[in-house]
N, C-alpha and C positions, 0 to 999 in steps of 0.2 A: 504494500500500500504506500502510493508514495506521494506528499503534503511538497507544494509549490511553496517556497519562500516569498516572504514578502518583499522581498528585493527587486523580484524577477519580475513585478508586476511593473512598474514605472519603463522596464526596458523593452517589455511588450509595445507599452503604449507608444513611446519614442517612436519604435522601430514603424509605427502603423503610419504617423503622422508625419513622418521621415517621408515614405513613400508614398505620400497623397500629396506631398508638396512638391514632388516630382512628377505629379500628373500631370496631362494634360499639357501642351505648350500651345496649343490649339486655340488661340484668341478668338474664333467663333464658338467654339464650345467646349470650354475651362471644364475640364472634369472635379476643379475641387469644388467646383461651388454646387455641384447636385453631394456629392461625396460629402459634403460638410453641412450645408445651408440648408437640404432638401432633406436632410436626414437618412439620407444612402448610406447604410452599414456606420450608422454611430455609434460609437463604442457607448455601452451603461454598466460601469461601476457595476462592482460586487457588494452582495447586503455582507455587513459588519453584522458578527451573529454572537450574542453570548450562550455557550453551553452550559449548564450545571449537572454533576454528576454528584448525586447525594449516595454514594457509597456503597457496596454489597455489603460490607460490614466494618467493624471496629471492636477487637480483641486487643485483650493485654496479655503481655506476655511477661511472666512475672523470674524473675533472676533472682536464686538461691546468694545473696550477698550481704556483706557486712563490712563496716569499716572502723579502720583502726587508726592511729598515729593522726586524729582529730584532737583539736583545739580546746572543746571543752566534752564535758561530761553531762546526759542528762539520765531523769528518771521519773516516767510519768507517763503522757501520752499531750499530741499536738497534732490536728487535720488527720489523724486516723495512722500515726507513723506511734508506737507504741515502744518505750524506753523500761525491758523489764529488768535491766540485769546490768550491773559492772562488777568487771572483773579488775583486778588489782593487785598487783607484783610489787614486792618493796626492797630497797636494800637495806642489810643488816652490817652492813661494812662497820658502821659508826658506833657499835658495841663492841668492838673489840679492844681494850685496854681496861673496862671497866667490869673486871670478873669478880674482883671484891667487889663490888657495889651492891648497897641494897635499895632495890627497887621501889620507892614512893609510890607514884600513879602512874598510868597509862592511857594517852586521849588517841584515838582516830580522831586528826583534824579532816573533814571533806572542805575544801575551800569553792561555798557556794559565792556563785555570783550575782544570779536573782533569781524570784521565783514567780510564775507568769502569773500565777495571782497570789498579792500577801496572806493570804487567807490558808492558800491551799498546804496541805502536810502530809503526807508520806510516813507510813509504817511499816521497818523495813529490818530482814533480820542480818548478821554480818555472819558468814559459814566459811571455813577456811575449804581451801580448792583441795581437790588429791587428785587433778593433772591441769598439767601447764598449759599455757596459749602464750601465740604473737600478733603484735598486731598487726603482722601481715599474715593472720588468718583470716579465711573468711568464716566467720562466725553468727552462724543462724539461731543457735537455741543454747539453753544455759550449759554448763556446765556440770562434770559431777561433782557436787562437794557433798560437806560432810553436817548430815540430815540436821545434828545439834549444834545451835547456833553459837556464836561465841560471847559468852556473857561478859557483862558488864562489870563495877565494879560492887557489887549488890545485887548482885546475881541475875542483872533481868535480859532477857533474852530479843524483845520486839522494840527498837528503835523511832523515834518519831523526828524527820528530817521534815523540816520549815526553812522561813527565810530567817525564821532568830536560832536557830538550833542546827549549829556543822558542827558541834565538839563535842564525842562519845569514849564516856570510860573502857577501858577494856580490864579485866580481872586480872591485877598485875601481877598475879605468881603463876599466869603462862607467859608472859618475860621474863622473872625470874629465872623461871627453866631456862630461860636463855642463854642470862648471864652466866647462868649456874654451867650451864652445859649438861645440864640433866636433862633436858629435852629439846626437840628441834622445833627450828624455826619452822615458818610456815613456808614453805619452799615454793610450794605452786601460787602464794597469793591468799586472798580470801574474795568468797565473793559476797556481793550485795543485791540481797531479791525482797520484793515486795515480799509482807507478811500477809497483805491478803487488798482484794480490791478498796479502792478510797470510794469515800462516798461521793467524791465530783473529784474528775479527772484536772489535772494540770501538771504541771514542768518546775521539774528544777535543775537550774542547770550548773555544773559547777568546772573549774580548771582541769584539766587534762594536764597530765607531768609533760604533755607534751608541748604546751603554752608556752614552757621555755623559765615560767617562776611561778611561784606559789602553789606545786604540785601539791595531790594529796598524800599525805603521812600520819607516822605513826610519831607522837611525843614520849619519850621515855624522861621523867621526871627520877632521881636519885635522891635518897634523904642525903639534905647538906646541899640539895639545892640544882644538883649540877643536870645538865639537858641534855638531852642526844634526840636526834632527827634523822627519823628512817623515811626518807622520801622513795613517794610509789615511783618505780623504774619502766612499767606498761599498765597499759589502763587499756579497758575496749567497754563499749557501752554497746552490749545485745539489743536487737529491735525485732517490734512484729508489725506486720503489714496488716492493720485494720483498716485499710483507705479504702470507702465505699461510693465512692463517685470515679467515672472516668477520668482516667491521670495518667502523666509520664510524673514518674518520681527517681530522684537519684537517693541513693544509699540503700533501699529498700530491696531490691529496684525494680520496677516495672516500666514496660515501653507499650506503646502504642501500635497495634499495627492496623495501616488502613491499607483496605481491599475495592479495589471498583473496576468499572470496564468506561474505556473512552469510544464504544461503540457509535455513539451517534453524533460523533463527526464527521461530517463528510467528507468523503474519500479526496478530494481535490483542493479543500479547507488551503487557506494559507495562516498559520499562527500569527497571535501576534504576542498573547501572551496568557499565561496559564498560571494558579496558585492552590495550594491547601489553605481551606477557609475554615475557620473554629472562633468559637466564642472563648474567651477564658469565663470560670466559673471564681472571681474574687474571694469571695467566703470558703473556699474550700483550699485555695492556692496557700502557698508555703515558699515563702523569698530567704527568709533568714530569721530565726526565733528573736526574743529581745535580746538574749545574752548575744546569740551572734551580732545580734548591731550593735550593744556595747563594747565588741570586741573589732568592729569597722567593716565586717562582713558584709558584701552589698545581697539586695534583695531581688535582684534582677536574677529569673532565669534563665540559665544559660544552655541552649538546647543543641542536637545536634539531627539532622532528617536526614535519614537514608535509601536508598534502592537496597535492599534486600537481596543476597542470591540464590535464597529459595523462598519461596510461599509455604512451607510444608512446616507446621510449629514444630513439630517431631526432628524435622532438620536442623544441624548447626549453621550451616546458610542465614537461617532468619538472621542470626545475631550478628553477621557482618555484613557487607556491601560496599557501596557504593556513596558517597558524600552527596547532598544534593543541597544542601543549608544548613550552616551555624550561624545563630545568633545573638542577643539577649532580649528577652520578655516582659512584660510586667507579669506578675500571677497575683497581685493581690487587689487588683482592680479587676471589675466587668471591661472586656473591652473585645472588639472584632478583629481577628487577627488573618494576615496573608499574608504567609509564605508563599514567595516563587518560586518557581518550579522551574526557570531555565529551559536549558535543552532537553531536561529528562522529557517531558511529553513528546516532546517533537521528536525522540529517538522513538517512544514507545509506539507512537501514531507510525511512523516510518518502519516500524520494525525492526531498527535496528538496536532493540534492547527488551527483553521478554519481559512485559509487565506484571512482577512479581506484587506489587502494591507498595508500600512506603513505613516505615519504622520510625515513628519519633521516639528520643531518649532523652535525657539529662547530660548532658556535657560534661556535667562533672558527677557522674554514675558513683563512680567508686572514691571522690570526696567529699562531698557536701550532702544532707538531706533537704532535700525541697521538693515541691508538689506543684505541677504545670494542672491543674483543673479545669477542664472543657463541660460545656456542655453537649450532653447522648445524643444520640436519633431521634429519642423521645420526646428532645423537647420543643420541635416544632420547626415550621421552615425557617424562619427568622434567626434561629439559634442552633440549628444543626451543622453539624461541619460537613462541608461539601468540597467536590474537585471544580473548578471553574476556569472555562476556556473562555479567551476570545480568537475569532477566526475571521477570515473574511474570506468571500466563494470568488473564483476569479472574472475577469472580467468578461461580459458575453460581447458582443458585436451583433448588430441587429441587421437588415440587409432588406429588398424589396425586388 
C-alpha cells in the first residue's frame, strides 16, 4: 500500500501549468484560455480529511520490579502505589574498641522528613532479617525474617511512627550481646512491616542512607555518656501495585499498550500529520510526593512511547522496540495531550513497518515512582484516547 507525500503534490501541479503555458502559440485560438478560463481539465484540490481511530484496545502490562539506591524512604500508600516494607543493613564497625563498655540505651533513629498528612500514624513492628538483599535487587514482596519482633526497651513489641515520633528504644542487652561478643549482630539487617492496616491511609516519608547525610541508624548510648552510631549501609523500600485507574507508572511498573488498525485511510491519502491523543486523569496522577519536592525532585512526567517488536504479551518483544517519543508531562492536572507520531504511521500505512501497536512507559521505570493517569474507553468521546490522522486525497483534474 503505498501513501503519496505531501511534497509531491505542488510538483504535480507545477508540472501541469508548466505545460498549459506552453500551449497553444496559435493567436487565433490560444489553447490556454479554454484550458484555464472555460474550465477544461481544472485541476480541484484534495479534501483535507481528519481520521480518528479510537483503538481495538488498551492493556497494561505490568513489570515484576523494585527499586533500590532511592533518595528517600517511605511507608504507607499514595495514588494506589503501596509502601509495605523496609528493609535495612547497618554497620557495626563503630563498636569495636568499646568491649568493656556497659550499655545504657539503644534508639533506632528513622530520620523522617514529612508526613503527607500530620494526623496520619503508622503501626509498625521492627523483625531482624535471616537473609540478605541489595539494592540492586529487584524486590517484589517482603522478606523472610524472624516472626518475633524486636522489642523495645519495656518490652513492647508494635511501634507507632508519626511526624512527632522517629526515635524507638531497642532492648539494650541484644547490644550488649554485642559488645559482649556473646551474640551476633544482626547481619542481614532488620526489617520494618506494618503491624496491621491504619484506619486512613497516608505517607511517610523519610532519608535513605543513600541521600548522602542523615541516614537511618542505630544510637548506642554507654553509661558515662559516650555514643556510637551505626549508620544503615542499604535501605530498599518494598511496594505493591494497588493502582486502579489506567496508568503508565514507573517503579511499580506498569506500561501501557495501545492496539488499533489504521484501516480506513485511504489507500492514496497523503499525510500530513498523525498523534496518540489521551486525557490525563489529575486526581489520580503522581509527579513527585511532598518529601520528593522538599528534596527538589520535579513533578513532571517523564515518558518514553514505543513500536513494540511483538504484539504477543507472552513475548519478550512487547518490552522493547523501537523509540517513537520522549518527553515531559504534567500528571497532576486534567489536560489533552498529543503525542506525535512522526514517521511511524507513514511507515505502518506504507508497510514498511508491521503494526504491532504502541507501549507507553515511564522514562525513569527503574528510578523514580510516578503515575501518568488517563482516562479508559469508558469515558466517552470527548475523553477517550484515540489514534488521529490528518490526510489529504490527491489532486483530481476535471476535463469535458
Amino acid at each position: 500500500m503505498k501513501r503519496i507525500y505531501s511534497s509531491y503534490v505542488p510538483a504535480i501541479v507545477a508540472a501541469v501549468l508548466a505545460l498549459s503555458a506552453g500551449c497553444g502559440t496559435d493567436a487565433e485560438g490560444p489553447v490556454t484560455v479554454p484550458f484555464h478560463e472555460s474550465g477544461w481539465y481544472s485541476p480541484q484540490a484534495g479534501d483535507t480529511e481528519r481520521y480518528v481511530d479510537t483503538l481495538r484496545s488498551i492493556s497494561t502490562i505490568k513489570i515484576p520490579f523494585g527499586i533500590g539506591h532511592s533518595s528517600t524512604l517511605k511507608l504507607g500508600e499514595i495514588k494506589g502505589i503501596v509502601y509495605t516494607t523496609l528493609l535495612m543493613q547497618f554497620s557495626y564497625d563503630s563498636l569495636a574498641g568499646f568491649e568493656d563498655m556497659t550499655v545504657d540505651s539503644v534508639i533506632l533513629d528513622l530520620p523522617v522528613i514529612t508526613v503527607q498528612d500530620t494526623l496520619f500514624h503508622l503501626g509498625v513492628t521492627f523483625n531482624e532479617l535471616l537473609e540478605g538483599f541489595s539494592e540492586d535487587d529487584t524486590i517484589t514482596a517482603p522478606l523472610a525474617f524472624d516472626p518475633d519482633p524486636i522489642p523495645g526497651a519495656h518490652g513492647e513489641t508494635v511501634r507507632d511512627i508519626s511526624f512527632e515520633r522517629t526515635e524507638f528504644s531497642i532492648d539494650k542487652t541484644i547490644v550488649q550481646g554485642w559488645v559482649d561478643g556473646t551474640s551476633d549482630t544482626w547481619p542481614f539487617g532488620i526489617s520494618i512491616n506494618w503491624a496491621g492496616d491504619p484506619d486512613t491511609l497516608g505517607l511517610i516519608e523519610m532519608y535513605s542512607q543513600n541521600f548522602g547525610r542523615n541516614p537511618p541508624l542505630i544510637r548506642v548510648i554507654f553509661d558515662g555518656g559516650a555514643e556510637v552510631n551505626l549508620p544503615a549501609i542499604a535501605d530498599y523500600a518494598i511496594t505493591s501495585d494497588q493502582i486502579t485507574v489506567l496508568a503508565a507508572a514507573g517503579g511499580v511498573a506498569r506500561r501501557l499498550f495501545f492496539e488499533f488498525d489504521l484501516d480506513g485511510v485511504p489507500e492514496l491519502a497523503t499525510l500530513h500529520y498523525s498523534a496518540l491523543v489521551f486525557h490525563t486523569d489529575g486526581s489520580a496522577g503522581l509527579g513527585a510526593t511532598y518529601g520528593e519536592q522538599l528534596l527538589g525532585l520535579s513533578t513532571d512526567f517523564s515518558y518514553y512511547l514505543y513500536a513494540p517488536d511483538s504484539s504477543d504479551p507472552d513475548d519478550p518483544g512487547i518490552l522493547k522496540g523501537t523509540g517513537v517519543s520522549a518527553n515531559l508531562l504534567p500528571v497532576n492536572i486534567d489536560a489533552k495531550i498529543k503525542i506525535p507520531l512522526g514517521l511511524y504511521t507513514i511507515d505502518v500505512l506504507n508497510g514498511t513497518r508491521v503494526n504491532h501497536g504502541l507501549v507507553l512507559q515511564s522514562d525513569l521505570e527503574s528510578t523514580r515512582y510516578q503515575i501518568l493517569a488517563l482516562f479508559d474507553q469508558a469515558a466517552g468521546d470527548s475523553l477517550r484516547p484515540y489514534i488521529e490522522v490528518i490526510y489529504t486525497m490527491p489532486t483530481e483534474f476535471g476535463g469535458k
